[in-house]
C-alpha positions as CSV (number, residue, x, y, z in Angstrom):
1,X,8.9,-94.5,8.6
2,X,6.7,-94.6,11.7
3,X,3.4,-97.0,11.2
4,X,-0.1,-95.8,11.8
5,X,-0.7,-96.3,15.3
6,X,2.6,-94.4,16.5
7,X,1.6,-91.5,13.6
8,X,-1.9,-91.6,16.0
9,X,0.1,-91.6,19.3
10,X,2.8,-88.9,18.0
11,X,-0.5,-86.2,17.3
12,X,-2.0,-87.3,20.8
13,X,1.6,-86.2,22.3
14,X,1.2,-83.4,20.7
15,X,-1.8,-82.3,21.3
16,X,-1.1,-82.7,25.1
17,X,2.0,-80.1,25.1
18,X,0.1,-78.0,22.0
19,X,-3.4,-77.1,23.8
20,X,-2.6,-76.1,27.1
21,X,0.2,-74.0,25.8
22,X,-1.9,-71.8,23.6
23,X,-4.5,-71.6,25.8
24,X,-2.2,-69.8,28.3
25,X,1.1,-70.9,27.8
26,X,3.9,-69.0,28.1
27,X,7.0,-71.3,28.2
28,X,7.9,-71.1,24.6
29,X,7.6,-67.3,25.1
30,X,11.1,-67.7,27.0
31,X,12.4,-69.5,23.4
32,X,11.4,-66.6,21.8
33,X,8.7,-68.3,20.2
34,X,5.7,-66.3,20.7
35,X,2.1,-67.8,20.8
36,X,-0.4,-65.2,21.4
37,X,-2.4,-66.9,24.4
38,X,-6.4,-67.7,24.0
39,X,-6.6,-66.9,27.3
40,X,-4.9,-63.9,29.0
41,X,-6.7,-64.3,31.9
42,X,-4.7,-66.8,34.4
43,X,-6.2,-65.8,37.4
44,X,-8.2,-69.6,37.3
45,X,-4.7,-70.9,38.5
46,X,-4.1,-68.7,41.4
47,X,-7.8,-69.3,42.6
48,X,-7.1,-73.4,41.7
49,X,-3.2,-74.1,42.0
50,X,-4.1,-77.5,41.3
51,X,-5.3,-77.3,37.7
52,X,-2.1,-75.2,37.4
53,X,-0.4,-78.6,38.1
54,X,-2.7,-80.7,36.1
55,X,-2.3,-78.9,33.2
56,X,1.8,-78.6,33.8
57,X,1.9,-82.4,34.4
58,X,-0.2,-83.2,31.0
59,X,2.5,-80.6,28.8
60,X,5.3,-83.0,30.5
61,X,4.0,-86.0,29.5
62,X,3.4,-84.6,25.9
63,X,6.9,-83.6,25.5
64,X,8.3,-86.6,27.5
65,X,5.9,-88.6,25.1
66,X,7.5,-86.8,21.8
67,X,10.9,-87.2,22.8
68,X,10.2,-91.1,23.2
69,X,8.9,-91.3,20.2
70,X,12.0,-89.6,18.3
71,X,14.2,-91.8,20.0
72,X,12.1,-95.1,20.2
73,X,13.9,-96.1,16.6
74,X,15.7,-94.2,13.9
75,X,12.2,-92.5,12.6
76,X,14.2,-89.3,11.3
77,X,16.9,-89.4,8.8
78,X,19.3,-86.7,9.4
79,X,21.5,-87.3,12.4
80,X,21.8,-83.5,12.5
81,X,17.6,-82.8,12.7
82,X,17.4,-85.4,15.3
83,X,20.0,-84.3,17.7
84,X,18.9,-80.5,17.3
85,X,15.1,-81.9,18.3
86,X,16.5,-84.2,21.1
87,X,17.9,-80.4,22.5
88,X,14.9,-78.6,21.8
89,X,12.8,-81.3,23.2
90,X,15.3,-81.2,26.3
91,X,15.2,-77.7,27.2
92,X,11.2,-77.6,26.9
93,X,11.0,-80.8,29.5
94,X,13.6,-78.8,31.8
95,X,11.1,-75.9,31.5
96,X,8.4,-77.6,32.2
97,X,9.8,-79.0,35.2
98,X,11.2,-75.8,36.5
99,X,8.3,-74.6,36.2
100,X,6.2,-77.6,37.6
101,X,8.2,-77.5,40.9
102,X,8.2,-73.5,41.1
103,X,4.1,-74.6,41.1
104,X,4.0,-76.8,43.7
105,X,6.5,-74.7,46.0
106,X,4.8,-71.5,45.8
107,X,1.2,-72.7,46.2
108,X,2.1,-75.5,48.2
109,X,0.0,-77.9,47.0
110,X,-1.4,-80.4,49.3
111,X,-1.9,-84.4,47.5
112,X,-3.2,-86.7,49.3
């Protein structure tokens, strides 16, 4: 059973994949799991490639941050659930950073 404080830290992961992708995600649409976006309207990251990658970079430290939590210690039960979530979990991270690199190729992005 997972204490308090990692219950606490388990929601905030989740909260950092959850938001940004119904507000205009679209990466679980290629699961087949459809979330009807808040916000059709995604011409803010075409006009500000960079908050694209902000908010690409917070979904893959919410997923990265779930799938350390599963596997941190033997939270979940069933062998079976955990390996199907370490997949699910894996596929999603591999989206995201498909899609994080398609960002920062194709607006070409400039750090500093």
């Amino acid at each position: 059973m997972m204490t308090k404080k990692q219950k606490k830290w388990m929601w905030i992961f989740v909260a950092m994949f959850a938001i940004p992708e119904i507000l205009w995600g679209n990466l679980l649409g290629i699961l087949k799991i459809s979330f009807l976006p808040i916000y059709k309207n995604i011409q803010i990251f075409t006009d500000k490639p960079s908050l694209a990658f902000l908010v690409i970079i917070s979904e893959v430290i919410g997923i990265f941050g779930i799938f350390y939590r599963f596997n941190r210690k033997s939270d979940v039960s069933n062998i079976w659930v955990k390996y199907v979530l370490n997949v699910l979990l894996s596929i999603i991270f591999l989206l995201l950073l498909v899609s994080l690199y398609l960002s920062i190729v194709a607006t070409q992005i400039r750090f500093p």
